[in-house]
PDB file of the backbone (N, CA, C, O) and the ligand in Angstrom, with CONECT records:
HET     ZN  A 101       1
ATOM      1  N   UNK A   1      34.461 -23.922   1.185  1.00  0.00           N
ATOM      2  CA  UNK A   1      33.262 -23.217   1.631  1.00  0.00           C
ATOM      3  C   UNK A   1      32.291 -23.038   0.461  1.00  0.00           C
ATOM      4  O   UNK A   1      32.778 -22.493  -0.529  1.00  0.00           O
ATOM      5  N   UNK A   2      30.599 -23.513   0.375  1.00  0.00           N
ATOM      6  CA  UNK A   2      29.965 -23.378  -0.874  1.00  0.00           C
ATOM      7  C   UNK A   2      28.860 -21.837   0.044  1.00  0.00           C
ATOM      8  O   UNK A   2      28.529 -21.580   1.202  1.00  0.00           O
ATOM      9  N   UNK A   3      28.701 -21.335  -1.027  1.00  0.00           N
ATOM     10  CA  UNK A   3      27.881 -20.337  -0.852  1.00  0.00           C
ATOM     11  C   UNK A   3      26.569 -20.605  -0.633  1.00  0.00           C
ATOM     12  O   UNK A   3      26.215 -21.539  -1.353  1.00  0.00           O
ATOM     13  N   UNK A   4      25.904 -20.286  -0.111  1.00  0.00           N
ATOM     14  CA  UNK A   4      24.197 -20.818   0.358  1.00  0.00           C
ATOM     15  C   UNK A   4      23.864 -20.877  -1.200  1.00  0.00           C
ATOM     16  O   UNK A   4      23.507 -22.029  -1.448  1.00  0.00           O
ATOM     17  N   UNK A   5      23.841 -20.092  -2.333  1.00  0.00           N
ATOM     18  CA  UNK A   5      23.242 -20.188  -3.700  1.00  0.00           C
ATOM     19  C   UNK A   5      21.878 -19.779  -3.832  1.00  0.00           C
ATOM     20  O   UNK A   5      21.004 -20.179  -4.602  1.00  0.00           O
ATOM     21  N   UNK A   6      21.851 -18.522  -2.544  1.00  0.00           N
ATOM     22  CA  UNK A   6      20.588 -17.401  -2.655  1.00  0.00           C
ATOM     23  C   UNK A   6      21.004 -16.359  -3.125  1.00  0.00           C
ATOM     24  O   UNK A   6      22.092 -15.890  -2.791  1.00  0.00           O
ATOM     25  N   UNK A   7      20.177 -15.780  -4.028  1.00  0.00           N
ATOM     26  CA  UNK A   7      20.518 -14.724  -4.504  1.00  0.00           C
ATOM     27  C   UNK A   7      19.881 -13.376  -3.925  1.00  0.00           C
ATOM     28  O   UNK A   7      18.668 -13.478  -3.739  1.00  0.00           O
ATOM     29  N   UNK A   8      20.355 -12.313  -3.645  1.00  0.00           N
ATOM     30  CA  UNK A   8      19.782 -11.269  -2.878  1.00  0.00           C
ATOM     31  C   UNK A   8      18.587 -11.123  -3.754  1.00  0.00           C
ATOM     32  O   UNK A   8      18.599 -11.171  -4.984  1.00  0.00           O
ATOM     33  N   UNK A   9      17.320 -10.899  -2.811  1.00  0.00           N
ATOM     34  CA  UNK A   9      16.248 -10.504  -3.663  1.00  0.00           C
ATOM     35  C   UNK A   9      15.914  -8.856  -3.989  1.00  0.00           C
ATOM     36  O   UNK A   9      16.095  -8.269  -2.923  1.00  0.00           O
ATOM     37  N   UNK A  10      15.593  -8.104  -4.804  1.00  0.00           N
ATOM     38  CA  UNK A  10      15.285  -7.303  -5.114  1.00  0.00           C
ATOM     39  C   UNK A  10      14.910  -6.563  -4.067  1.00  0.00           C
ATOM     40  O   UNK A  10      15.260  -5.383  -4.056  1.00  0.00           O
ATOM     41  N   UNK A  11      14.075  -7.126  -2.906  1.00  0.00           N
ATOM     42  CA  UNK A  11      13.222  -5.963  -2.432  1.00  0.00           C
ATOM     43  C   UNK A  11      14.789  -5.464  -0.780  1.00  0.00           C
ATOM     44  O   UNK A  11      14.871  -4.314  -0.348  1.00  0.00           O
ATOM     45  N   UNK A  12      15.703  -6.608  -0.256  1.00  0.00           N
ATOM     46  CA  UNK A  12      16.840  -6.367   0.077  1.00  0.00           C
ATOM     47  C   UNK A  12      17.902  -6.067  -0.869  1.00  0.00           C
ATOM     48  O   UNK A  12      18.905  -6.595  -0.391  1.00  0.00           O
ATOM     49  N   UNK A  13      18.207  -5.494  -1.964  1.00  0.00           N
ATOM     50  CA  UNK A  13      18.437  -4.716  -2.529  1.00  0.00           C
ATOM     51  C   UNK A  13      18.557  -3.184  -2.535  1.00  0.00           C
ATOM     52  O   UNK A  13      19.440  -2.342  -2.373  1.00  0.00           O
ATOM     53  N   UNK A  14      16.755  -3.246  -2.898  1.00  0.00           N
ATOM     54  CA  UNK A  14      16.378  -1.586  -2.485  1.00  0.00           C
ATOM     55  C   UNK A  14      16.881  -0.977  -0.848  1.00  0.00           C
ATOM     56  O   UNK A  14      17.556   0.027  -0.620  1.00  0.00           O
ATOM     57  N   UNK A  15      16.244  -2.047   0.236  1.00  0.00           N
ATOM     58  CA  UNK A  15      16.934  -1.560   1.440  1.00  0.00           C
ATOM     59  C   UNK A  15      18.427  -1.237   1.458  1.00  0.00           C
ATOM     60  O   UNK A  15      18.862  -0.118   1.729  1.00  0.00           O
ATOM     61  N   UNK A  16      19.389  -2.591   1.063  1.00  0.00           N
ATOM     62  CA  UNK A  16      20.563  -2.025   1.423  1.00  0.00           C
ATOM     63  C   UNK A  16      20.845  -0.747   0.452  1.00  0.00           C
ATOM     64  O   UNK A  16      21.810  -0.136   0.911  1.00  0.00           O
ATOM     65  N   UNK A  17      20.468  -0.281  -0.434  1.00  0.00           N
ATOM     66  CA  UNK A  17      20.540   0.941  -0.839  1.00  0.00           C
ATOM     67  C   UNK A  17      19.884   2.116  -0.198  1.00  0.00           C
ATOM     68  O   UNK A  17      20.464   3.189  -0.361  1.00  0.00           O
ATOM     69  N   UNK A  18      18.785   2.115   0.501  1.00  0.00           N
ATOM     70  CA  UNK A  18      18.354   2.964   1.263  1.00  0.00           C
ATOM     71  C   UNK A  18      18.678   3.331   2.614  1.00  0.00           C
ATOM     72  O   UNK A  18      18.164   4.068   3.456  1.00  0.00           O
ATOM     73  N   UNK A  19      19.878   2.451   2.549  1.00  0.00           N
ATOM     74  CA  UNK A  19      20.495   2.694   3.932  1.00  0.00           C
ATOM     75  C   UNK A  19      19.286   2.117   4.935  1.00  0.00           C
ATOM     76  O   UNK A  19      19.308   2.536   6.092  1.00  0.00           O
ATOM     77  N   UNK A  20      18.421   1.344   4.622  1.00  0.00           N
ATOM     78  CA  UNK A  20      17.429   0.393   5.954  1.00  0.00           C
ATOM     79  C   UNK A  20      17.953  -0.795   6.291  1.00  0.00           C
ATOM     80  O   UNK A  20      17.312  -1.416   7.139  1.00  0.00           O
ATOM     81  N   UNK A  21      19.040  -1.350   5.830  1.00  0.00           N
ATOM     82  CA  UNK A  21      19.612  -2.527   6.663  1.00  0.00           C
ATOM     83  C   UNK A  21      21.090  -2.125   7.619  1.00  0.00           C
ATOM     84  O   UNK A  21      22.258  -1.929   7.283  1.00  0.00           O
ATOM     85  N   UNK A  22      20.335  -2.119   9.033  1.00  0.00           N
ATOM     86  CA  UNK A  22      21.389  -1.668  10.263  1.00  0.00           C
ATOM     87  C   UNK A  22      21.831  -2.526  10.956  1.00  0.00           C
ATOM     88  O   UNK A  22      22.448  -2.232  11.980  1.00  0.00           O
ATOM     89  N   UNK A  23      21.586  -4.081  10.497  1.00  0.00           N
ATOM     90  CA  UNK A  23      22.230  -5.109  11.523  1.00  0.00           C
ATOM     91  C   UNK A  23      23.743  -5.578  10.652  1.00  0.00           C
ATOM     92  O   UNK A  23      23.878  -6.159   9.575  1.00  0.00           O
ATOM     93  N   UNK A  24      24.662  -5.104  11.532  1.00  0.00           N
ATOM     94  CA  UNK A  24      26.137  -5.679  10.659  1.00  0.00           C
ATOM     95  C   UNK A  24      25.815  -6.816   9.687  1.00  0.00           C
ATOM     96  O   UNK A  24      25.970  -7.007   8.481  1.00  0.00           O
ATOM     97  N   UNK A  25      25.255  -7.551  10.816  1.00  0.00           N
ATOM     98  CA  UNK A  25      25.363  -9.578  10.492  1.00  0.00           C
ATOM     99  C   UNK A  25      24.608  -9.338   8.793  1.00  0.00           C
ATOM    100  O   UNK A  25      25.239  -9.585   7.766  1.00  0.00           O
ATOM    101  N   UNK A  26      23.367  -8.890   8.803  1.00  0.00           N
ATOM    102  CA  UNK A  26      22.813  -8.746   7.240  1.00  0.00           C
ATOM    103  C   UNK A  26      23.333  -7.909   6.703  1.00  0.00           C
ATOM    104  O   UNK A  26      23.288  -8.234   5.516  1.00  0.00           O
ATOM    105  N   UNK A  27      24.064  -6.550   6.832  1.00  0.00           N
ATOM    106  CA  UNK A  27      24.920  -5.981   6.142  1.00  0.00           C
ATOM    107  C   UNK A  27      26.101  -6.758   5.596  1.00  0.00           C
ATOM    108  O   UNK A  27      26.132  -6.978   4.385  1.00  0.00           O
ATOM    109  N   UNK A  28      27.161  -7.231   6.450  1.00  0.00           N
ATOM    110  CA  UNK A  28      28.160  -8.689   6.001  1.00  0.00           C
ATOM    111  C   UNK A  28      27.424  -9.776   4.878  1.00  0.00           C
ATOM    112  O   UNK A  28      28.168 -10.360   4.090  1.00  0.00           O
ATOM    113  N   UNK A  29      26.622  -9.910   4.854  1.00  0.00           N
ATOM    114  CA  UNK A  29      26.303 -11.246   4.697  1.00  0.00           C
ATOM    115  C   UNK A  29      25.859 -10.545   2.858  1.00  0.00           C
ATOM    116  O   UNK A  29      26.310 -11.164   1.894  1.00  0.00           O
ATOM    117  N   UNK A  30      25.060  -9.385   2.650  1.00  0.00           N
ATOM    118  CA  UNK A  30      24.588  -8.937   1.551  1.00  0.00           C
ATOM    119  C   UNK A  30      26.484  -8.450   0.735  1.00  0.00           C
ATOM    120  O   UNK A  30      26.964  -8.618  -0.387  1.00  0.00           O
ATOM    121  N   UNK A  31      26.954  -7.905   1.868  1.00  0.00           N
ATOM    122  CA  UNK A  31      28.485  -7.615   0.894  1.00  0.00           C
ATOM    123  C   UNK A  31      29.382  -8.299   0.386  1.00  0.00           C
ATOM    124  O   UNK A  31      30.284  -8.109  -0.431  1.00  0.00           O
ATOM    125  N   UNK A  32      28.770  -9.655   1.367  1.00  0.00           N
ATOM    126  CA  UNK A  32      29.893 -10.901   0.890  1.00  0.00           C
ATOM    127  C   UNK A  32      29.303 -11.235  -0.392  1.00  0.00           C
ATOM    128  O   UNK A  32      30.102 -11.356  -1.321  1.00  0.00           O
ATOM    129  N   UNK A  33      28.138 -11.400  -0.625  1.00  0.00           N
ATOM    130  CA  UNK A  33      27.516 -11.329  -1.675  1.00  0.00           C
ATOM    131  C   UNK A  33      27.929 -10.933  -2.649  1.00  0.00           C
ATOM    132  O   UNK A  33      28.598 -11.586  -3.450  1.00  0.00           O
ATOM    133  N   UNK A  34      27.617  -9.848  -2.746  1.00  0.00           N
ATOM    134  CA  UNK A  34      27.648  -8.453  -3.987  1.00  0.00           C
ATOM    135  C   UNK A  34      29.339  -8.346  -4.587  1.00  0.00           C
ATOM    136  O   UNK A  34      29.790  -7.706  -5.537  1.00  0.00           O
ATOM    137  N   UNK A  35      30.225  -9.530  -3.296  1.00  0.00           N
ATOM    138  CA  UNK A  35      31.610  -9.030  -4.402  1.00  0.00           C
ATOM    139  C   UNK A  35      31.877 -10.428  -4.650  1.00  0.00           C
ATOM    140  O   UNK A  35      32.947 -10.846  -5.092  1.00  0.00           O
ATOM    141  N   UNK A  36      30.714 -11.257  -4.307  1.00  0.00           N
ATOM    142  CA  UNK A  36      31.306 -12.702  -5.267  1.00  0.00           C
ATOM    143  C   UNK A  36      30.501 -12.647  -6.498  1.00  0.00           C
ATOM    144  O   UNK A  36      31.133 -13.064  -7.468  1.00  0.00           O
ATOM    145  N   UNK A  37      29.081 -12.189  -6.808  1.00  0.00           N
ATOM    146  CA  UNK A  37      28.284 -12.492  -7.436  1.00  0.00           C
ATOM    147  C   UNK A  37      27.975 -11.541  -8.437  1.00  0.00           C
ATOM    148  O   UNK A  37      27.154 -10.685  -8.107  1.00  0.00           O
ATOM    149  N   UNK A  38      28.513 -11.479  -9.764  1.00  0.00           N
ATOM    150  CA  UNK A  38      27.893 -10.349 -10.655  1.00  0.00           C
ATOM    151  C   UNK A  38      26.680 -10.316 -11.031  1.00  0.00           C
ATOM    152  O   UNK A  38      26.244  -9.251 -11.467  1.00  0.00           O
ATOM    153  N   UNK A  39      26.072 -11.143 -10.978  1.00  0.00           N
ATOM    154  CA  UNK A  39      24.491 -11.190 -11.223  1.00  0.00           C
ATOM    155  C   UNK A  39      24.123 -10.557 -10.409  1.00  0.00           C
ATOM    156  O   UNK A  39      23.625  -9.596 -10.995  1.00  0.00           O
ATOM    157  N   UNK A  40      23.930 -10.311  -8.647  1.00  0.00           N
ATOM    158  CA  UNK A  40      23.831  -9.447  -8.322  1.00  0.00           C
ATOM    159  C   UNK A  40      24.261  -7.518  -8.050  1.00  0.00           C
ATOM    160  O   UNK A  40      23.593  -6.518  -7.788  1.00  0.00           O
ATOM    161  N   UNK A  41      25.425  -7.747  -8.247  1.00  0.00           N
ATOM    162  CA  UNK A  41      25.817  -6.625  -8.665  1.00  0.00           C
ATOM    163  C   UNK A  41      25.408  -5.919  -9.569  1.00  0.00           C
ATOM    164  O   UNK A  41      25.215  -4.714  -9.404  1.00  0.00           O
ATOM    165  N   UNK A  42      25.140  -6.706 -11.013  1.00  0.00           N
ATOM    166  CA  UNK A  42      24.246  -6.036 -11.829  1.00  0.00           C
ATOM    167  C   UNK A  42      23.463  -5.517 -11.766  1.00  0.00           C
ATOM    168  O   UNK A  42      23.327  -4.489 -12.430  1.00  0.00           O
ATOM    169  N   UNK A  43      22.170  -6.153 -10.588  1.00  0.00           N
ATOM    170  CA  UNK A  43      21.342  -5.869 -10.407  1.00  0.00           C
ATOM    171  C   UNK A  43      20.787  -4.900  -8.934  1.00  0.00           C
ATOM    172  O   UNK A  43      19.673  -4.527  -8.568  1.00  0.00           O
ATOM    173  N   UNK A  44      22.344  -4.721  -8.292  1.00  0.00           N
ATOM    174  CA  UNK A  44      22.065  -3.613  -7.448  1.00  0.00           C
ATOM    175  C   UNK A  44      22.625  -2.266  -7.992  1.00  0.00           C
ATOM    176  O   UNK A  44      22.490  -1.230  -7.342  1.00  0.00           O
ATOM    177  N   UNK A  45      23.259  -2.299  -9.198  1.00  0.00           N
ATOM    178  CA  UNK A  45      23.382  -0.798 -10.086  1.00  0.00           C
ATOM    179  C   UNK A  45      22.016  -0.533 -10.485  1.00  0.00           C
ATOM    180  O   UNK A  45      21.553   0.597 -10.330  1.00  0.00           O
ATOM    181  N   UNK A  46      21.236  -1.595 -11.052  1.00  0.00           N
ATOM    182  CA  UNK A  46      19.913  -0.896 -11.796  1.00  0.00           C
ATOM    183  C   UNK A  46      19.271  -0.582 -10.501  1.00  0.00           C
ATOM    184  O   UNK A  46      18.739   0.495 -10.232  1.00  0.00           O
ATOM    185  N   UNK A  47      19.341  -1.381  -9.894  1.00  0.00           N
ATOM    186  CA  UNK A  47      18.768  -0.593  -8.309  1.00  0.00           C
ATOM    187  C   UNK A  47      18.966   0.222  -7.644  1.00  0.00           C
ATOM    188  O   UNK A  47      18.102   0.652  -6.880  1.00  0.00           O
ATOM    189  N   UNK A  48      20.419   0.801  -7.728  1.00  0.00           N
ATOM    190  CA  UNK A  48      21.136   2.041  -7.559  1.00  0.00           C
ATOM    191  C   UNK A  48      20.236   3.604  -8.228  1.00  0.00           C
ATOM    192  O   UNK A  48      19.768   4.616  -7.706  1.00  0.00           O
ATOM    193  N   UNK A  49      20.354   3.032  -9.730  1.00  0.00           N
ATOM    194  CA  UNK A  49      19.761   3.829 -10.248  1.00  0.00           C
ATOM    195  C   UNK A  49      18.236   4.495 -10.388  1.00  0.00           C
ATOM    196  O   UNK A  49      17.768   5.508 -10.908  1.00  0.00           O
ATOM    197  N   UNK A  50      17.700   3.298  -9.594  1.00  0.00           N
ATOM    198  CA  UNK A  50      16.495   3.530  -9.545  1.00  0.00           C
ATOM    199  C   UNK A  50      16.201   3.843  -8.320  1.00  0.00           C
ATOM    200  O   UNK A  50      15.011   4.032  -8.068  1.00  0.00           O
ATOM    201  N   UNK A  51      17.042   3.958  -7.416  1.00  0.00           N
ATOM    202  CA  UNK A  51      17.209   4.317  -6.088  1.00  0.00           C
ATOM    203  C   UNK A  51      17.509   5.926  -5.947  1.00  0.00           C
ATOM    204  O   UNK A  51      17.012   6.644  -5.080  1.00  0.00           O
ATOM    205  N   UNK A  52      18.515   6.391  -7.078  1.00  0.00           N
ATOM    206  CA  UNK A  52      18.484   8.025  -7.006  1.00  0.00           C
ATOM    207  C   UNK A  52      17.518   8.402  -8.000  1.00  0.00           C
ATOM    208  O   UNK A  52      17.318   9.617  -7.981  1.00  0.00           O
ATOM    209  N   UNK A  53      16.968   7.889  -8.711  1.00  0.00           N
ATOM    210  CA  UNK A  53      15.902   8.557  -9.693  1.00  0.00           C
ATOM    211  C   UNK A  53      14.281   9.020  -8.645  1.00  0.00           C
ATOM    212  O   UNK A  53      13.513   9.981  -8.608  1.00  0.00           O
ATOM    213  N   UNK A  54      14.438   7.417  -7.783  1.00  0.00           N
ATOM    214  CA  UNK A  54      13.236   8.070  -6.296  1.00  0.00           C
ATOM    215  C   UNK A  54      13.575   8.943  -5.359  1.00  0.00           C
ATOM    216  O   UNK A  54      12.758   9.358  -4.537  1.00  0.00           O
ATOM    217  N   UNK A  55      15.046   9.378  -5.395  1.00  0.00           N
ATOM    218  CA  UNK A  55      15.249  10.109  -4.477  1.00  0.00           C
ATOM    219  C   UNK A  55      15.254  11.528  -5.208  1.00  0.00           C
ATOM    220  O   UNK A  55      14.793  12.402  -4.472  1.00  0.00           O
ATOM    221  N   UNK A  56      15.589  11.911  -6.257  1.00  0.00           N
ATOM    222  CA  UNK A  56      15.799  13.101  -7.215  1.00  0.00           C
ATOM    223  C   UNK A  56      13.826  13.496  -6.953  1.00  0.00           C
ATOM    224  O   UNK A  56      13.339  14.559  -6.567  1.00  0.00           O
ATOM    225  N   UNK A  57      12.894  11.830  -7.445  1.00  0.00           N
ATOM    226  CA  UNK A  57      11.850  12.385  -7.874  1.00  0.00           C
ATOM    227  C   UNK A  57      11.003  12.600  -6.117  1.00  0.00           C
ATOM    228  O   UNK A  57       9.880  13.090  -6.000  1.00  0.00           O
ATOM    229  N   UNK A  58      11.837  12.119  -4.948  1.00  0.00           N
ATOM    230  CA  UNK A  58      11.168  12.803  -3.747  1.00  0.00           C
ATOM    231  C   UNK A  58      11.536  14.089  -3.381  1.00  0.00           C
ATOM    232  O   UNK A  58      10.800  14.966  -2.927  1.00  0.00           O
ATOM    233  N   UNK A  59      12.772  14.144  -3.620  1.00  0.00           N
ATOM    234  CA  UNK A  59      13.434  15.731  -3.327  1.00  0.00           C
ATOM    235  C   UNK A  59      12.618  17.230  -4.100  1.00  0.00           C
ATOM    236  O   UNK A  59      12.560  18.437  -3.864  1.00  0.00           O
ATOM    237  N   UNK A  60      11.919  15.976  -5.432  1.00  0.00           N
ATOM    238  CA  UNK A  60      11.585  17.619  -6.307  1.00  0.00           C
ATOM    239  C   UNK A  60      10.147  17.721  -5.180  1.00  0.00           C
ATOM    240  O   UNK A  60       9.763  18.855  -4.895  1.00  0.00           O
ATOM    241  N   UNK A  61       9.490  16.649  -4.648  1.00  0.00           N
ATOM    242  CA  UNK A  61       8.100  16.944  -3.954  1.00  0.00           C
ATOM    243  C   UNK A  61       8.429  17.242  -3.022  1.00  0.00           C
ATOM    244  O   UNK A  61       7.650  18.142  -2.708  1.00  0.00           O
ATOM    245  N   UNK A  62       9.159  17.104  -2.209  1.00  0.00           N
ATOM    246  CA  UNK A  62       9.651  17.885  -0.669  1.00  0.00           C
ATOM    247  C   UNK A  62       9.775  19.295  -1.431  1.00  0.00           C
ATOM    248  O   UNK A  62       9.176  20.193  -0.839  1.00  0.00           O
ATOM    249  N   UNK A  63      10.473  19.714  -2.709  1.00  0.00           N
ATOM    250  CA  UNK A  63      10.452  21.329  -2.619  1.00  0.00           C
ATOM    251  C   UNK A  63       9.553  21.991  -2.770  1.00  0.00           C
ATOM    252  O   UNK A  63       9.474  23.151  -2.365  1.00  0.00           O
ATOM    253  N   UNK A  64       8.511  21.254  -3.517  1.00  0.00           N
ATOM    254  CA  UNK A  64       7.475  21.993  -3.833  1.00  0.00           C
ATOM    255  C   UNK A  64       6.089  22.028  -2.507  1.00  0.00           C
ATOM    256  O   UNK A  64       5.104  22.763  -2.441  1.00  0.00           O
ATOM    257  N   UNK A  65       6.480  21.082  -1.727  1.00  0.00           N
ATOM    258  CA  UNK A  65       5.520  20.860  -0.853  1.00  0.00           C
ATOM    259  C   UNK A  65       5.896  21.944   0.504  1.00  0.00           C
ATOM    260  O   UNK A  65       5.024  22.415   1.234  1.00  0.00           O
ATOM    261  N   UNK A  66       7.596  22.251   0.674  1.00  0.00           N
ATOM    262  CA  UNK A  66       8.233  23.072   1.745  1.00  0.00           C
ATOM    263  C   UNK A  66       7.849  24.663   1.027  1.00  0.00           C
ATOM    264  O   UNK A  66       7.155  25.452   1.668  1.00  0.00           O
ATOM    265  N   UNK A  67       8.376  25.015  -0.342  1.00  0.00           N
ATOM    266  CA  UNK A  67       8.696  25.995  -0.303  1.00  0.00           C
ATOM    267  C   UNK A  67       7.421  27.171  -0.560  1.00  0.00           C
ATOM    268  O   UNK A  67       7.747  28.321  -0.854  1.00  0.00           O
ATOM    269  N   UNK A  68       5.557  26.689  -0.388  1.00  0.00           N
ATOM    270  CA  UNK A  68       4.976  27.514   0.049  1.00  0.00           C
ATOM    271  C   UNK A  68       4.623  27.757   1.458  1.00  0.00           C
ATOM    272  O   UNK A  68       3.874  28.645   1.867  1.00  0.00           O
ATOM    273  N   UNK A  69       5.225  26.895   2.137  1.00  0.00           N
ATOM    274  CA  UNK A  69       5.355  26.754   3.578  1.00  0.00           C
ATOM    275  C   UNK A  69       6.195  27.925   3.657  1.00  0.00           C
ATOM    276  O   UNK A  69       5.618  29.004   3.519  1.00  0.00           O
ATOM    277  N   UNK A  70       7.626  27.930   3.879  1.00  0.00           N
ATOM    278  CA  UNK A  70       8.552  28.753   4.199  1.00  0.00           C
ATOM    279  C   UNK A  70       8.362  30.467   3.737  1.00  0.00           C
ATOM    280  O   UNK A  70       8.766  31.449   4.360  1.00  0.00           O
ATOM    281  N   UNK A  71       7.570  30.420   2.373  1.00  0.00           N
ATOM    282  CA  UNK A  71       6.800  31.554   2.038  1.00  0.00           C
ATOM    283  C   UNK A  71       6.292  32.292   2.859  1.00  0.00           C
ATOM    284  O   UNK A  71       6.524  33.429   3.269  1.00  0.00           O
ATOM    285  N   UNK A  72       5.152  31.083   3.177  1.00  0.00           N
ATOM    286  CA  UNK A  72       4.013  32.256   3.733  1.00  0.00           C
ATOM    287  C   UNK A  72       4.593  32.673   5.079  1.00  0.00           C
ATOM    288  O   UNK A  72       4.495  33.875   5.325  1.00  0.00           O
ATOM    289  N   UNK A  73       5.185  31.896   6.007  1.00  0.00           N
ATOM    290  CA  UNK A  73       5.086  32.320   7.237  1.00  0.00           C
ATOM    291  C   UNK A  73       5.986  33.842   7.413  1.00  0.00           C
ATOM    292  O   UNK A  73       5.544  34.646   8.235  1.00  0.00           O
ATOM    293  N   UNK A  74       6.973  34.125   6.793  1.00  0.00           N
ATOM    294  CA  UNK A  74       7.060  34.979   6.842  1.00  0.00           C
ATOM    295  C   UNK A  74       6.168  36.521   5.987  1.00  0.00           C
ATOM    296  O   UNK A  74       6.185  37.725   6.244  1.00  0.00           O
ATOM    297  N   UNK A  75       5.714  35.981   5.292  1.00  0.00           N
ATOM    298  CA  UNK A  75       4.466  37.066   4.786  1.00  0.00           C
ATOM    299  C   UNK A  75       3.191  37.383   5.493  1.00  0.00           C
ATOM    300  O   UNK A  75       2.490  38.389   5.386  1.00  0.00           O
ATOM    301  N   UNK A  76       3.009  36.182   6.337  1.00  0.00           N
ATOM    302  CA  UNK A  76       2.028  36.441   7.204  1.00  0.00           C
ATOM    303  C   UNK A  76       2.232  37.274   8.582  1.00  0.00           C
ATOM    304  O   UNK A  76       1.331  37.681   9.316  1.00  0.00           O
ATOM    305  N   UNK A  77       3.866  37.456   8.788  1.00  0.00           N
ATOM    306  CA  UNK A  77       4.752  37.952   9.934  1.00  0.00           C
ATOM    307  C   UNK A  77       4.088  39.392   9.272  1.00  0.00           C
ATOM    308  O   UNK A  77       3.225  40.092   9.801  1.00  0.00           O
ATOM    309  N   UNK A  78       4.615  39.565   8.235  1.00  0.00           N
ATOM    310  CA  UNK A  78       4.829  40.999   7.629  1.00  0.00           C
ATOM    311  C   UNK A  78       3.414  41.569   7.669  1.00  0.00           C
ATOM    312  O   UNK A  78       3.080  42.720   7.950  1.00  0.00           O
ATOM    313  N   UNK A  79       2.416  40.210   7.228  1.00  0.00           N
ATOM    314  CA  UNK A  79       0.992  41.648   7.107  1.00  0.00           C
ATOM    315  C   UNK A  79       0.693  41.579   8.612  1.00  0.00           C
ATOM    316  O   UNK A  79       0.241  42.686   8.904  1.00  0.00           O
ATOM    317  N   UNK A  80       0.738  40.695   9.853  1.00  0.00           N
ATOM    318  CA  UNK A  80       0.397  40.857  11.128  1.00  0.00           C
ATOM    319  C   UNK A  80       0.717  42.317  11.683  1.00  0.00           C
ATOM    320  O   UNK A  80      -0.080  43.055  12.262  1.00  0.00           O
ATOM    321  N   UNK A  81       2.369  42.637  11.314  1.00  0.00           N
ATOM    322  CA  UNK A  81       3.027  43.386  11.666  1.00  0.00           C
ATOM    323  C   UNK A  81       2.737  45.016  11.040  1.00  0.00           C
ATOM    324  O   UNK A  81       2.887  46.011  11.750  1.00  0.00           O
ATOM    325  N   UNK A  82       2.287  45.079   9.549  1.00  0.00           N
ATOM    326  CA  UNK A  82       2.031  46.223   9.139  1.00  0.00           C
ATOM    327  C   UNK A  82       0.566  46.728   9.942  1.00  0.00           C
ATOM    328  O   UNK A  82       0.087  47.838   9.712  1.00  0.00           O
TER     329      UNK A  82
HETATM  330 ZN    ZN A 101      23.691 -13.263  -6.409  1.00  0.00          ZN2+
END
């Protein structure tokens, strides 16, 4: 059996790390991959990593973007109410 001799590209990479590839058949097909090929593997750790560094640096803007939300509404309860 010869391997097609494509190499996963970068931007299916980032997906299968983002959890956006949901069809088995391209899920199979990227894993058969990733445990024959260290070149890619290599290059889905740096993608890994750069995969939680966007997620660390979305999580800090979701807090800052939620937590004057969640603020006010209850302060606005309180002055309605006084
Ligand atoms: Zn490869």
């Amino acid at each position: 059996m010869r391997a097609s001799g494509r190499h996963i590209s970068d931007h299916d990479l980032d997906r299968y790390y983002l959890g956006m590839i949901r069809e088995e058949r391209e899920l199979a097909v990227l894993e058969e991959h990733l445990l024959a090929c260290s070149d890619c593997v290599a290059r889905a750790q740096q993608t890994e990593d750069l995969v939680d560094e966007l997620r660390v640096a979305l999580s800090s803007i979701d807090d800052l973007q939620c937590e004057p939300a969640f603020r006010k509404a209850p302060r606005l309860r309180a002055v309605g109410s006084a």
